[in-house]
Backbone as a chain_set.jsonl record, in Angstrom:
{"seq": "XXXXXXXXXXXXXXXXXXXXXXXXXXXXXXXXXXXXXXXXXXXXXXXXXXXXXXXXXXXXXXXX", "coords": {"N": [[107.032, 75.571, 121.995], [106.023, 77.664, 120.722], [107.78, 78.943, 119.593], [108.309, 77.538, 117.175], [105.978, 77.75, 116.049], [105.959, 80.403, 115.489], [107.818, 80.167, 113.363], [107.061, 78.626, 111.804], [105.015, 80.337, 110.898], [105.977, 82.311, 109.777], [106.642, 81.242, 107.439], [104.812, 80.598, 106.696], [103.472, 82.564, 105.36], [105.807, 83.615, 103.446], [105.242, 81.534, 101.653], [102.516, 82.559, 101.021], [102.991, 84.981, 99.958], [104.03, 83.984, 97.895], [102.088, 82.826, 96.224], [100.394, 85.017, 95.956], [101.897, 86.709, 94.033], [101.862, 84.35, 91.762], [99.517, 84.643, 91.618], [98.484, 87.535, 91.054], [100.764, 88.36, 89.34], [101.613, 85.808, 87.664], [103.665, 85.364, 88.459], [106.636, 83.096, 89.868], [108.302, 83.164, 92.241], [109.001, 81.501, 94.193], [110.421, 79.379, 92.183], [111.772, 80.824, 90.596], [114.389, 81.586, 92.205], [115.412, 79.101, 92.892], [114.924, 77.318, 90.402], [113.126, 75.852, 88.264], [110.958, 72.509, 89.332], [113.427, 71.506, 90.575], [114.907, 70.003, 93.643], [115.262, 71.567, 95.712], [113.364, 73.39, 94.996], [111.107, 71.593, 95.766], [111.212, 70.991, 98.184], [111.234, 73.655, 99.784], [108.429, 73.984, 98.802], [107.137, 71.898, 99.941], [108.343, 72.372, 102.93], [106.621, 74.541, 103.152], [103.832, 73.777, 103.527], [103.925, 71.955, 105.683], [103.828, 73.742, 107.541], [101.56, 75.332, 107.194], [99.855, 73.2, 108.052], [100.824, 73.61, 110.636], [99.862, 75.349, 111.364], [97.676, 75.582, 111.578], [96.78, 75.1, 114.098], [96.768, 77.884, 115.475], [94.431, 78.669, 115.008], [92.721, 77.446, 117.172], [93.816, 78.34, 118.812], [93.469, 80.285, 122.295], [92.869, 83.968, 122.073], [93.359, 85.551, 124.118]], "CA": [[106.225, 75.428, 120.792], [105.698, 79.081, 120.258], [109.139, 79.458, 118.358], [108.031, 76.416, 116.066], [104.918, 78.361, 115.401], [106.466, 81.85, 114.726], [109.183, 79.668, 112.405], [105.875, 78.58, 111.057], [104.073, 81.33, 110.518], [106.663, 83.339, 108.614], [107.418, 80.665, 106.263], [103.31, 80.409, 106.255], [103.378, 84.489, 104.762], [106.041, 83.66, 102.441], [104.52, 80.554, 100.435], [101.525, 83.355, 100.671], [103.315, 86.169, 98.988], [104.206, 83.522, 95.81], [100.722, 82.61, 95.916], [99.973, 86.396, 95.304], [102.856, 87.004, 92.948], [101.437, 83.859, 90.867], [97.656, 84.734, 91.198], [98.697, 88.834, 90.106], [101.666, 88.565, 88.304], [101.95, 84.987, 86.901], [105.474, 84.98, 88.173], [106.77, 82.771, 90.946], [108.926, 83.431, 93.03], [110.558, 80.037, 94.42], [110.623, 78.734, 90.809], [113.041, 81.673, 89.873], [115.047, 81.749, 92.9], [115.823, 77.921, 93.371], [114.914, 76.875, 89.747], [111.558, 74.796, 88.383], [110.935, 71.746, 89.121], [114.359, 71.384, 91.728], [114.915, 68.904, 94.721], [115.246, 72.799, 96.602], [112.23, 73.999, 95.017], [110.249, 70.861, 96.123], [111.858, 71.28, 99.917], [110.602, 74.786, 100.045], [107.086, 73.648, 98.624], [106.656, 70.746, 101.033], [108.433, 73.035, 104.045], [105.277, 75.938, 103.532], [102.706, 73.082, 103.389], [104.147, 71.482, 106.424], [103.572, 75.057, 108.2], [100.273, 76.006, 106.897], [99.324, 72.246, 108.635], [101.579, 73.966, 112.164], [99.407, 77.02, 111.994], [96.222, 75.792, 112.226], [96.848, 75.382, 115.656], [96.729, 78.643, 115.727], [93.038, 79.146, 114.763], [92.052, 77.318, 117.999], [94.786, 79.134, 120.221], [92.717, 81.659, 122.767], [94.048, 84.896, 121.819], [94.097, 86.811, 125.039]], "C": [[105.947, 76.78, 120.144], [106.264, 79.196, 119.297], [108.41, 78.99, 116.808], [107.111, 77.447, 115.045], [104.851, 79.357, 114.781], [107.086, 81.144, 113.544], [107.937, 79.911, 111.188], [104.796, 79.082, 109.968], [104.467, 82.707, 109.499], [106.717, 82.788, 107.65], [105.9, 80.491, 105.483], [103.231, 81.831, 105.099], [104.008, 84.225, 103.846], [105.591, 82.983, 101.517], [102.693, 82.214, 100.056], [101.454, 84.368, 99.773], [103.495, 85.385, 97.991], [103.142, 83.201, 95.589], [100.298, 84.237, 95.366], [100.766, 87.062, 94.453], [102.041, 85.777, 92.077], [100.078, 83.883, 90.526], [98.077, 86.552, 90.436], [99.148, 88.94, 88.822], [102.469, 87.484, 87.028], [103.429, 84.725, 86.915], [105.97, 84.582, 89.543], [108.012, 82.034, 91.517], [110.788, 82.372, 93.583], [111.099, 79.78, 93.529], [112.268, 79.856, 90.493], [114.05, 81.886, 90.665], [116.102, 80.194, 93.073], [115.647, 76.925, 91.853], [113.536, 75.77, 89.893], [111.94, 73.602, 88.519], [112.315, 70.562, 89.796], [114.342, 70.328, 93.368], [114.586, 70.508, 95.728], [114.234, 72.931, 96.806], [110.805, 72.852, 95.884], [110.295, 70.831, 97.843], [111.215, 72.127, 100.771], [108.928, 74.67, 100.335], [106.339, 72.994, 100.219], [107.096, 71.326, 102.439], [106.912, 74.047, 104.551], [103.763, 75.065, 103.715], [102.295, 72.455, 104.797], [104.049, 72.966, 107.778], [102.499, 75.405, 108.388], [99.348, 74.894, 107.687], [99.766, 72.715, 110.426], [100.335, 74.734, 112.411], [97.746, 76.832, 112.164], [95.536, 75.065, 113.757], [96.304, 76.747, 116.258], [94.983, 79.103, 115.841], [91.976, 78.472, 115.85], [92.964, 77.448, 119.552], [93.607, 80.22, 121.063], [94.281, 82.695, 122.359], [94.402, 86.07, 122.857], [95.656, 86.719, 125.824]], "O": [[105.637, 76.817, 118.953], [105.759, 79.474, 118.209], [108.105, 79.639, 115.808], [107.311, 77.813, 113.887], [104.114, 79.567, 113.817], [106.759, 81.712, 112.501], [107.788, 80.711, 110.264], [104.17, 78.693, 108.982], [103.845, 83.565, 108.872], [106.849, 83.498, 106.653], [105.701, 80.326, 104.28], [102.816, 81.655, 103.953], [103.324, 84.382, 102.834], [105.43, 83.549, 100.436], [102.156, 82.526, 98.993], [100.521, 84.713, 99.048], [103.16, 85.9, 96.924], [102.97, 83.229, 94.37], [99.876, 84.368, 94.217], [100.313, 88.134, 94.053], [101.229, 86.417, 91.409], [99.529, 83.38, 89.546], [97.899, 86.664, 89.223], [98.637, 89.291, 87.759], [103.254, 87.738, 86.115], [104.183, 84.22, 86.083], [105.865, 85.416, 90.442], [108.506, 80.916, 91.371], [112.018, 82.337, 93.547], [112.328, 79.812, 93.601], [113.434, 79.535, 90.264], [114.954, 82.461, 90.059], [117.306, 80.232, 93.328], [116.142, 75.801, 91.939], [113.064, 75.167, 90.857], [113.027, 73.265, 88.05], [112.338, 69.339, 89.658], [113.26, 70.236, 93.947], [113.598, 70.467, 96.461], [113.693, 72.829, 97.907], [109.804, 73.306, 96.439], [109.3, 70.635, 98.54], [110.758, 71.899, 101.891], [108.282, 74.982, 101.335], [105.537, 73.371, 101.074], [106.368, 70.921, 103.345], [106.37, 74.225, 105.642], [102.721, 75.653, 104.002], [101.145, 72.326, 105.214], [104.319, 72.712, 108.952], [102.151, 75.81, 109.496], [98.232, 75.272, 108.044], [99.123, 72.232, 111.359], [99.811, 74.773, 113.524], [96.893, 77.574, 112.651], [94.444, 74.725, 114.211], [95.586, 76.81, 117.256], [94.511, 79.804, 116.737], [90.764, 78.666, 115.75], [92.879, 76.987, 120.69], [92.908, 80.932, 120.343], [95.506, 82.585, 122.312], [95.175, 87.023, 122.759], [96.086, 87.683, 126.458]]}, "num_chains": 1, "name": "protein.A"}
């Protein structure tokens, strides 16, 4: 389960960085890479959502 969670947790950071490219810079990211509004772009979407639901595992992992 670890892997899952690393897989997770990177893909968690990137939906994070287009969140901070579209809260700064109004310009995002997936959209321009995979096109708006895309079967891809919706893949991607619903992949980082389906992560951000993995990782809050994490917030009742002990961390020693």
């Amino acid at each position: 389960m670890k892997t899952i969670q690393k897989i997770a947790l990177v893909l968690t950071i990137i939906g994070a960085l287009n969140w901070g490219l579209m809260g700064f810079f109004e310009f995002n990211l997936v959209a321009s890479l995979f096109g708006a509004d895309t079967v891809i772009t919706r893949i991607v979407y619903s992949l980082v959502g389906i992560c951000g639901i993995i990782n809050v595992g994490l917030l009742f992992e002990d961390i020693d």
